[in-house]
N, CA, C and O atoms as a DFTB+ gen file, in Angstrom:
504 C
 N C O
     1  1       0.840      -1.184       0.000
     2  2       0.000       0.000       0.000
     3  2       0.883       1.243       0.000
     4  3       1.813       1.413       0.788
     5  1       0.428       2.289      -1.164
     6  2       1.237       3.508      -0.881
     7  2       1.438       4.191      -0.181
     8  3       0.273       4.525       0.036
     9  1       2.089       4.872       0.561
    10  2       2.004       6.015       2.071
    11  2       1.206       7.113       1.861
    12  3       1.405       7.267       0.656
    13  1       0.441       7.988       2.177
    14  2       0.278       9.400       1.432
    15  2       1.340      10.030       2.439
    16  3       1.700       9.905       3.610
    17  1       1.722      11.009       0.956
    18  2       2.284      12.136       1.631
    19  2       1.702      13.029       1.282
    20  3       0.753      13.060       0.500
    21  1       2.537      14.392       2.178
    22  2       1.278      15.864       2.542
    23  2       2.315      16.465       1.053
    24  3       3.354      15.898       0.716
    25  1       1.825      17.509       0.448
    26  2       2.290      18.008      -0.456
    27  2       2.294      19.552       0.006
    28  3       1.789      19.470       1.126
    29  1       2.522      20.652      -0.177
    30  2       2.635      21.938      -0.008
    31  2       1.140      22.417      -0.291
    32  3       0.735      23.332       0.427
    33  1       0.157      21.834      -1.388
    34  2      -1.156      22.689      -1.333
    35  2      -1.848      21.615       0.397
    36  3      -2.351      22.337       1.258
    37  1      -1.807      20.306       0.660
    38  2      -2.196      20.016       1.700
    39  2      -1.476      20.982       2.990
    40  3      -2.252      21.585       3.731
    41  1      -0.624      21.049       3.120
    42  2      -0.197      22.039       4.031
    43  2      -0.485      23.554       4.042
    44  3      -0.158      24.292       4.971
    45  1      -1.157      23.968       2.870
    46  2      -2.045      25.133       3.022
    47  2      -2.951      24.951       3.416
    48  3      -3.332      25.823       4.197
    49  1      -3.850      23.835       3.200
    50  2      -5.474      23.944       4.009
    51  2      -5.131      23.446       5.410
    52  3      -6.036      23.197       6.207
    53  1      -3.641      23.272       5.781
    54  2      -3.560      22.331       7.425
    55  2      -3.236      23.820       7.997
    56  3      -3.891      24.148       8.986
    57  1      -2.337      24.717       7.506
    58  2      -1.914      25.878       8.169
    59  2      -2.855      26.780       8.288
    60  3      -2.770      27.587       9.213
    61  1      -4.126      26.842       7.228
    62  2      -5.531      27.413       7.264
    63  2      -6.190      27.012       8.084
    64  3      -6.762      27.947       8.645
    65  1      -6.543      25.682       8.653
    66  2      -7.368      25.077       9.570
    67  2      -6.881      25.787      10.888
    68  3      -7.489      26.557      11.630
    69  1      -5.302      25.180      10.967
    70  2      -4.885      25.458      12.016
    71  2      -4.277      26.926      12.479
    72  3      -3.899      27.112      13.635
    73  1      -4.226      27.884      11.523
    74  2      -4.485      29.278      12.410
    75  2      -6.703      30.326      12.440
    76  3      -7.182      31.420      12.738
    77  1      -7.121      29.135      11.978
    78  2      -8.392      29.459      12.334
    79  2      -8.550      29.240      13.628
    80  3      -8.877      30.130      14.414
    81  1      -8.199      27.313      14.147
    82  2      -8.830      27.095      15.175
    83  2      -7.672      27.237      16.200
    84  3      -7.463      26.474      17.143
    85  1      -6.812      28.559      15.796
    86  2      -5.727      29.385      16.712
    87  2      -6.512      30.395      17.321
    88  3      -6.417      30.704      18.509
    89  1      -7.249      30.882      16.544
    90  2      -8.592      32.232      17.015
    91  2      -9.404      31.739      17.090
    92  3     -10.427      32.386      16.870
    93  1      -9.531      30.512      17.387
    94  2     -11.254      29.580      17.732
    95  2     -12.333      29.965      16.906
    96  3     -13.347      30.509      17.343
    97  1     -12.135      29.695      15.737
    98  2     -12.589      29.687      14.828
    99  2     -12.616      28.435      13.852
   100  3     -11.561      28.174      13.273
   101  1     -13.733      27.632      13.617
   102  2     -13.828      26.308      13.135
   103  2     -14.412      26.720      11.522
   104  3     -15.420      27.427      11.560
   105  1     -13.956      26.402      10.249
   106  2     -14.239      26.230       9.051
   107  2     -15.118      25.183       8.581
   108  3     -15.211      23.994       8.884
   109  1     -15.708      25.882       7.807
   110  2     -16.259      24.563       6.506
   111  2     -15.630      24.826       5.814
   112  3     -14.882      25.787       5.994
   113  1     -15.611      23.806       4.207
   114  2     -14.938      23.827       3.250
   115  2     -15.151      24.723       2.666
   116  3     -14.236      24.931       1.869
   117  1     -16.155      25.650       2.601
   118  2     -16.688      27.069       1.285
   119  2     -15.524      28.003       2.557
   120  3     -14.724      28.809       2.082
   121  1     -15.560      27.776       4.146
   122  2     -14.522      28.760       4.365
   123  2     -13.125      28.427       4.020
   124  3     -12.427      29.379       3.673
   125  1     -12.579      27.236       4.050
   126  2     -10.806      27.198       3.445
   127  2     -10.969      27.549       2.165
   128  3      -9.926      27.856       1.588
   129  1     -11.872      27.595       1.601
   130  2     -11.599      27.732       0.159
   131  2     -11.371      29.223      -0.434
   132  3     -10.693      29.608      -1.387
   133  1     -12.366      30.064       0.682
   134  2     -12.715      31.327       0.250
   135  2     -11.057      32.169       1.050
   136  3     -10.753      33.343       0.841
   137  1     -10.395      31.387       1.759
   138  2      -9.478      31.910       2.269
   139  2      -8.230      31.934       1.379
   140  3      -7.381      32.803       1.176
   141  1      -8.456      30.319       0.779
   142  2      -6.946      29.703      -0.108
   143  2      -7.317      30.719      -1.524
   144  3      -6.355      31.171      -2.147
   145  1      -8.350      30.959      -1.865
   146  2      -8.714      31.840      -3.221
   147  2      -8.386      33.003      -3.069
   148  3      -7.765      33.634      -3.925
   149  1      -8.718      33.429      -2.055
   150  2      -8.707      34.904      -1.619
   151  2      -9.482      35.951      -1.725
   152  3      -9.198      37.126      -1.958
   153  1     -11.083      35.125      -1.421
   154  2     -12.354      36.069      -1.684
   155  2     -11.954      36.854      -0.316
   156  3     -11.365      36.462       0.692
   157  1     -12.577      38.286      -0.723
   158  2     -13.063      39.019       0.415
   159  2     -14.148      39.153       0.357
   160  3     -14.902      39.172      -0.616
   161  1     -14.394      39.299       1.811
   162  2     -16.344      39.381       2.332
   163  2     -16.455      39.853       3.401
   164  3     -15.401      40.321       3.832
   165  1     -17.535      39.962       4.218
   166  2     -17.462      40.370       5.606
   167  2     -17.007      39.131       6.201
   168  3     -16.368      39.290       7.241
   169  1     -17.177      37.887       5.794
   170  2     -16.565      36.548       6.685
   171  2     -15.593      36.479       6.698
   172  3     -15.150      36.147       7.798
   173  1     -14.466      36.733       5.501
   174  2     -12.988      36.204       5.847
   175  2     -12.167      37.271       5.324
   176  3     -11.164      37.169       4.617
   177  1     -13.041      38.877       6.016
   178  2     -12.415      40.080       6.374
   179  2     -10.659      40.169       7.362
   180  3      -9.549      40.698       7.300
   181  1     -11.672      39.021       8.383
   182  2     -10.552      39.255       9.710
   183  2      -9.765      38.340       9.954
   184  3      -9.350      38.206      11.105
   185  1      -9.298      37.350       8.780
   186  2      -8.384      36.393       8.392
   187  2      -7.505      36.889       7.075
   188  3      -6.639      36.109       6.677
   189  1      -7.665      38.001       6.461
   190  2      -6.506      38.159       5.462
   191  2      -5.725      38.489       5.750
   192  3      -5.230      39.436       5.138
   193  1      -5.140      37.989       6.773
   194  2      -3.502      38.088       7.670
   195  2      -3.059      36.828       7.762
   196  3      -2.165      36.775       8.607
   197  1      -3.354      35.459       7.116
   198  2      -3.269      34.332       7.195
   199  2      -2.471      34.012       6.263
   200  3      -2.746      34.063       5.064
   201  1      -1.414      33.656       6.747
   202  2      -0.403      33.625       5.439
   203  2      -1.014      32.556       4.153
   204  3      -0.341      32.374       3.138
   205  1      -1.989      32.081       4.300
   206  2      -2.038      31.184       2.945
   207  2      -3.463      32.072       2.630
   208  3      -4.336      31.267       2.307
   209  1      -3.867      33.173       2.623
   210  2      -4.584      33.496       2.015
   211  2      -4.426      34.227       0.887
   212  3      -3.697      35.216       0.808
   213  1      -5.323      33.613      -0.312
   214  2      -4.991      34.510      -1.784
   215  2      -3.753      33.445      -2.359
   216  3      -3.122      33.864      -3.329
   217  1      -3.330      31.925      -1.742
   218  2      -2.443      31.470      -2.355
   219  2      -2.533      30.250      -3.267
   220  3      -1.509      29.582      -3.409
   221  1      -3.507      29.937      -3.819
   222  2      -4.099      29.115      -4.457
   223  2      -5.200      29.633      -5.174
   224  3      -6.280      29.077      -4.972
   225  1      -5.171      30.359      -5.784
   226  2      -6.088      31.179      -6.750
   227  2      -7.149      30.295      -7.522
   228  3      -8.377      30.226      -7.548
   229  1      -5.901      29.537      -8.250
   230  2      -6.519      28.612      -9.513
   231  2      -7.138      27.737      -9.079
   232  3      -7.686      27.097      -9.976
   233  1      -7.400      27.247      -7.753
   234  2      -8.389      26.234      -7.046
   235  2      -9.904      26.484      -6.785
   236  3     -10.238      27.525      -6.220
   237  1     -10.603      25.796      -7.078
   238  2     -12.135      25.657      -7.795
   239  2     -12.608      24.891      -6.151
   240  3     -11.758      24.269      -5.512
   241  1     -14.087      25.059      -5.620
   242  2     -14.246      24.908      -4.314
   243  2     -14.551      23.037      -4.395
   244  3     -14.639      22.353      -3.375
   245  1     -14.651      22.580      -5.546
   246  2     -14.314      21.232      -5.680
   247  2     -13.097      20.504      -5.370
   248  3     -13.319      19.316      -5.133
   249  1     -11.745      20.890      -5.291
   250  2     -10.335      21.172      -5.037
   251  2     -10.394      20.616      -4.185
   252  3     -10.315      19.399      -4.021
   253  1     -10.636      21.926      -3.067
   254  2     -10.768      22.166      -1.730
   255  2     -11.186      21.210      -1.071
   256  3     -10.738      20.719      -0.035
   257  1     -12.208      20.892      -1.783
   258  2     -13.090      20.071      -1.112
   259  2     -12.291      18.665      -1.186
   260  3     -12.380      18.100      -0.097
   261  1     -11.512      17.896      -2.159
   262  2     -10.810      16.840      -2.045
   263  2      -9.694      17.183      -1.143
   264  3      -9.359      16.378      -0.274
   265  1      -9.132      18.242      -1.272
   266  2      -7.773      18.238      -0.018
   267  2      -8.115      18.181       1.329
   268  3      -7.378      17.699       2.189
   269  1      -9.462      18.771       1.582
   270  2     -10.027      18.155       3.112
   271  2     -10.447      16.562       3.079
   272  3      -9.880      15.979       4.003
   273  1     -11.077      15.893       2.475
   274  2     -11.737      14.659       2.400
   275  2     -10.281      14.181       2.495
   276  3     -10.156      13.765       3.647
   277  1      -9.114      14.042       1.830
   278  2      -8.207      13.507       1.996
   279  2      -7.671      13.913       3.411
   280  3      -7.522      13.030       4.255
   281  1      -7.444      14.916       3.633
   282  2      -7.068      15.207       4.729
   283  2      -7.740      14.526       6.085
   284  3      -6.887      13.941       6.753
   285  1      -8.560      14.493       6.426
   286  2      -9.931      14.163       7.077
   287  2      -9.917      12.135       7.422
   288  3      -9.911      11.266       8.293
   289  1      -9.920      12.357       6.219
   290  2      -9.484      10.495       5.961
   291  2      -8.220       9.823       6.483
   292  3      -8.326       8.827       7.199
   293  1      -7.016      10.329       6.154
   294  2      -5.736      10.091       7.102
   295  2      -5.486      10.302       7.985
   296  3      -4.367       9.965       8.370
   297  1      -6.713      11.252       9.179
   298  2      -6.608      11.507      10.125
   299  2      -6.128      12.997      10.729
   300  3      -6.151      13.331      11.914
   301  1      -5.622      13.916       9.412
   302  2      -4.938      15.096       9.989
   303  2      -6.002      16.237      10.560
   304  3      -5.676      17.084      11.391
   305  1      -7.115      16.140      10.072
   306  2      -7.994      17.086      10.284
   307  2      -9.301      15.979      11.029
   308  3      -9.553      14.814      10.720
   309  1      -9.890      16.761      11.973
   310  2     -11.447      15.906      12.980
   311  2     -12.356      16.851      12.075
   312  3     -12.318      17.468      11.010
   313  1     -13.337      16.538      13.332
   314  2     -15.021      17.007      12.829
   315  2     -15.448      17.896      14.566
   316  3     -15.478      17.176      15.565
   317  1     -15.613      18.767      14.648
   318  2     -16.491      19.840      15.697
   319  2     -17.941      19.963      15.642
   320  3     -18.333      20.676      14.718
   321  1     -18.887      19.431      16.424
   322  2     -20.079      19.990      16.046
   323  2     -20.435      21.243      17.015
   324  3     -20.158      21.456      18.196
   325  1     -21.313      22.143      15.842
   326  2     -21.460      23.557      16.885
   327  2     -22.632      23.049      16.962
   328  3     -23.037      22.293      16.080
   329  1     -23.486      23.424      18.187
   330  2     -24.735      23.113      18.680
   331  2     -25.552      24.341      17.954
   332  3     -26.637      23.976      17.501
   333  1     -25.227      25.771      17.753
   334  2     -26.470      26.458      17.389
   335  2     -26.630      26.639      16.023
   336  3     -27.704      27.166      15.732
   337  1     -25.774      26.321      14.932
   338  2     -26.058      25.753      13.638
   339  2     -26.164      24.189      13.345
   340  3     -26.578      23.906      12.220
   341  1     -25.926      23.393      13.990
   342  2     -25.746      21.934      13.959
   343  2     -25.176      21.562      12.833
   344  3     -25.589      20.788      11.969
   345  1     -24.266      22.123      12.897
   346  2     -23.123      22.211      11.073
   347  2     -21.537      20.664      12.466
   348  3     -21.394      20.150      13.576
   349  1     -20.921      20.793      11.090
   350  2     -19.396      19.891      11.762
   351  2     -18.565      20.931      11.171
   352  3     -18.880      21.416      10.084
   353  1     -17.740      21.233      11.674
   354  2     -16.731      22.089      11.353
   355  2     -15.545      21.455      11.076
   356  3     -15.784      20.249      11.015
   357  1     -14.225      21.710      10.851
   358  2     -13.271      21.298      10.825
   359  2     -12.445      21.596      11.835
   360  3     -12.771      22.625      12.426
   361  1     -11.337      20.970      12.304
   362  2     -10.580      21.156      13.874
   363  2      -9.460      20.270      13.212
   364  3      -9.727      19.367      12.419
   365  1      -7.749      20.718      13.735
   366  2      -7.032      19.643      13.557
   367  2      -6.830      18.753      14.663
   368  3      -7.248      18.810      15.819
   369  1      -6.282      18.124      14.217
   370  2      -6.127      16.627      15.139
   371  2      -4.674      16.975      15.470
   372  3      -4.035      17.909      14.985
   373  1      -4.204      15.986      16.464
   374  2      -3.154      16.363      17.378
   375  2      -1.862      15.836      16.127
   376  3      -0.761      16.382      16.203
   377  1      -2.074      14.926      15.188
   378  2      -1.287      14.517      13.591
   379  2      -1.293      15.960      12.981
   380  3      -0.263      16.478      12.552
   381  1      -2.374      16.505      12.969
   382  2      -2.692      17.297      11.596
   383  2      -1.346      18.290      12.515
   384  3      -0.165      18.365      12.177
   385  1      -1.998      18.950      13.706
   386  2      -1.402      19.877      13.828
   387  2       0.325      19.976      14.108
   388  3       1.128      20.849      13.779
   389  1       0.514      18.631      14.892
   390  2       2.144      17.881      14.751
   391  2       2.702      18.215      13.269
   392  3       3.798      18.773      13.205
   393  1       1.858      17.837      11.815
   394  2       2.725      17.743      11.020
   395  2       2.817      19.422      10.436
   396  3       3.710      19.822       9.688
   397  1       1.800      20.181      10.911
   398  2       1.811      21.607      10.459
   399  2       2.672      22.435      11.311
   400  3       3.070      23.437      10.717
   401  1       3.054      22.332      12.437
   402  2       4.192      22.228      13.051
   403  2       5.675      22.340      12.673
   404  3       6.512      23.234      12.802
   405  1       5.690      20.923      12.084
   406  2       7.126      20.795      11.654
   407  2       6.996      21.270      10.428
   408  3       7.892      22.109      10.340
   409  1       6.255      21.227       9.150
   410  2       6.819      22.028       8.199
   411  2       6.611      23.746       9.035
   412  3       7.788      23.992       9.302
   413  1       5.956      24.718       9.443
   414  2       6.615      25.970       9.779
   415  2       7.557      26.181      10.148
   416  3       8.050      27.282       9.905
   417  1       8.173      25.337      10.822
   418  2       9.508      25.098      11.428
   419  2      10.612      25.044      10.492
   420  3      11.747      25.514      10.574
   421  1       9.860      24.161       9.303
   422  2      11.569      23.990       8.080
   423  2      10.971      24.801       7.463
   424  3      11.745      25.280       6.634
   425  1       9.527      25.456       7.364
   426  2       9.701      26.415       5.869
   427  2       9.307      28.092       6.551
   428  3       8.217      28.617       6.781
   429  1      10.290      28.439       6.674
   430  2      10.246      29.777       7.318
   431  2       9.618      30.510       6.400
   432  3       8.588      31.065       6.781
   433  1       9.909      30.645       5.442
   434  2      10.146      31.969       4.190
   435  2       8.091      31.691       3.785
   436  3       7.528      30.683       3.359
   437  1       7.616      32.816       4.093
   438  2       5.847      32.754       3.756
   439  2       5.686      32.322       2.505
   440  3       6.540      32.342       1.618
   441  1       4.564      31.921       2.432
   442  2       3.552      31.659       0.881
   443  2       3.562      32.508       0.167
   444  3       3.045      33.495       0.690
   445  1       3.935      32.706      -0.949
   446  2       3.640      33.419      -2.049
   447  2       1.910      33.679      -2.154
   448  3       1.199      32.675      -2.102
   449  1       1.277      35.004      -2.297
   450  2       0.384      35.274      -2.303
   451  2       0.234      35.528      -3.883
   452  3       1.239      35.876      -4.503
   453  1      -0.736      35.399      -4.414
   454  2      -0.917      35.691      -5.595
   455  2      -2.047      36.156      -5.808
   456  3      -3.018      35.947      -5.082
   457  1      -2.049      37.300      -7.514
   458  2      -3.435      38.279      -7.287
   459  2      -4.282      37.603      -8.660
   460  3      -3.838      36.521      -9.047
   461  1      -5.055      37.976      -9.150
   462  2      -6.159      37.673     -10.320
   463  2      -5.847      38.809     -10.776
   464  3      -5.617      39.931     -10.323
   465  1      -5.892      38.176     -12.014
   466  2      -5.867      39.844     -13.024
   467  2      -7.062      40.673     -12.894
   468  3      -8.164      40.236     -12.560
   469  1      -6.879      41.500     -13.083
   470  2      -7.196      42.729     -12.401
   471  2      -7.954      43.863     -13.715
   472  3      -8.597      44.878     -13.448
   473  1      -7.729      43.470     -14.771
   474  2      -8.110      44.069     -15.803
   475  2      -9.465      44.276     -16.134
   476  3      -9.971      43.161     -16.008
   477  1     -10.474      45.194     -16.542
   478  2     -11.395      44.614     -16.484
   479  2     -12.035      43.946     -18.029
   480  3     -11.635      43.862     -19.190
   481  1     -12.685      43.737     -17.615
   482  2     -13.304      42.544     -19.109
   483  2     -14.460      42.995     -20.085
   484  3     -14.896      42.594     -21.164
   485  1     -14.767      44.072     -19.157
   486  2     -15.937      44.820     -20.538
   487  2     -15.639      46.320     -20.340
   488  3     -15.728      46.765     -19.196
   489  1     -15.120      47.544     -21.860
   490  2     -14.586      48.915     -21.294
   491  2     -15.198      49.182     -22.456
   492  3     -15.141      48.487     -23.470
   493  1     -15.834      50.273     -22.302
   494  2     -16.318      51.566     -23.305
   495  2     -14.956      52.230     -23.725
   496  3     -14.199      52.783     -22.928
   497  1     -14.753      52.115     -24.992
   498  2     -14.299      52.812     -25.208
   499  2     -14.608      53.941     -26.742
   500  3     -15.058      53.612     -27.839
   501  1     -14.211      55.150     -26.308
   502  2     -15.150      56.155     -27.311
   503  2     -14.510      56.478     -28.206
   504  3     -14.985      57.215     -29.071
């Protein structure tokens, strides 16, 4: 059987999980996603200080959604239930957060943030 290993985009949604539920703050997948893309909103206003936010642009909330299920499945990431939405959130596990750990530790130097073009797509011009 093959081992999985964590790859650098899995260690963005582990370093996302895990400086959410640093400010006790538990995610769903539309929130890692909207963080790793780099939507702004009033929800993930007071997280664009997260170093992996805006760093996975080109990721579609289907993505996302497999790097948690994988994640989730090997054990690095649990399940939280909040009682007044009766939603499961995401939380790391004492693995997830061990292995998010040691890579900050060897990878000092931050995530490259990246922007969307910016141009716009329909212009009058006279």
């Amino acid at each position: 059987m093959k081992e999985f290993k964590l790859n650098q985009t899995y260690f963005k949604a582990l370093i996302t999980i895990k400086a959410l539920n640093d400010a006790h703050y538990y995610p769903l997948n539309e929130g890692i996603y909207k963080i790793l893309v780099g939507i702004v909103d009033d929800e993930t206003k007071p997280f664009i200080d997260i170093d992996t936010f805006g760093t996975l642009i080109s990721f579609s909330s289907k993505k996302v959604c497999r790097l948690t299920m994988m994640l989730y499945r090997y054990g690095y990431i649990g399940r939280v239930f909040d009682i007044n939405t009766k939603q499961l959130y995401f939380s790391l596990t004492d693995k997830g957060l061990h292995a998010a750990e040691v890579f900050l530790k060897r990878h000092k130097k931050p995530f490259a943030r990246k922007s969307k073009n910016s141009s716009p797509t329909i212009v009058k011009i006279d």
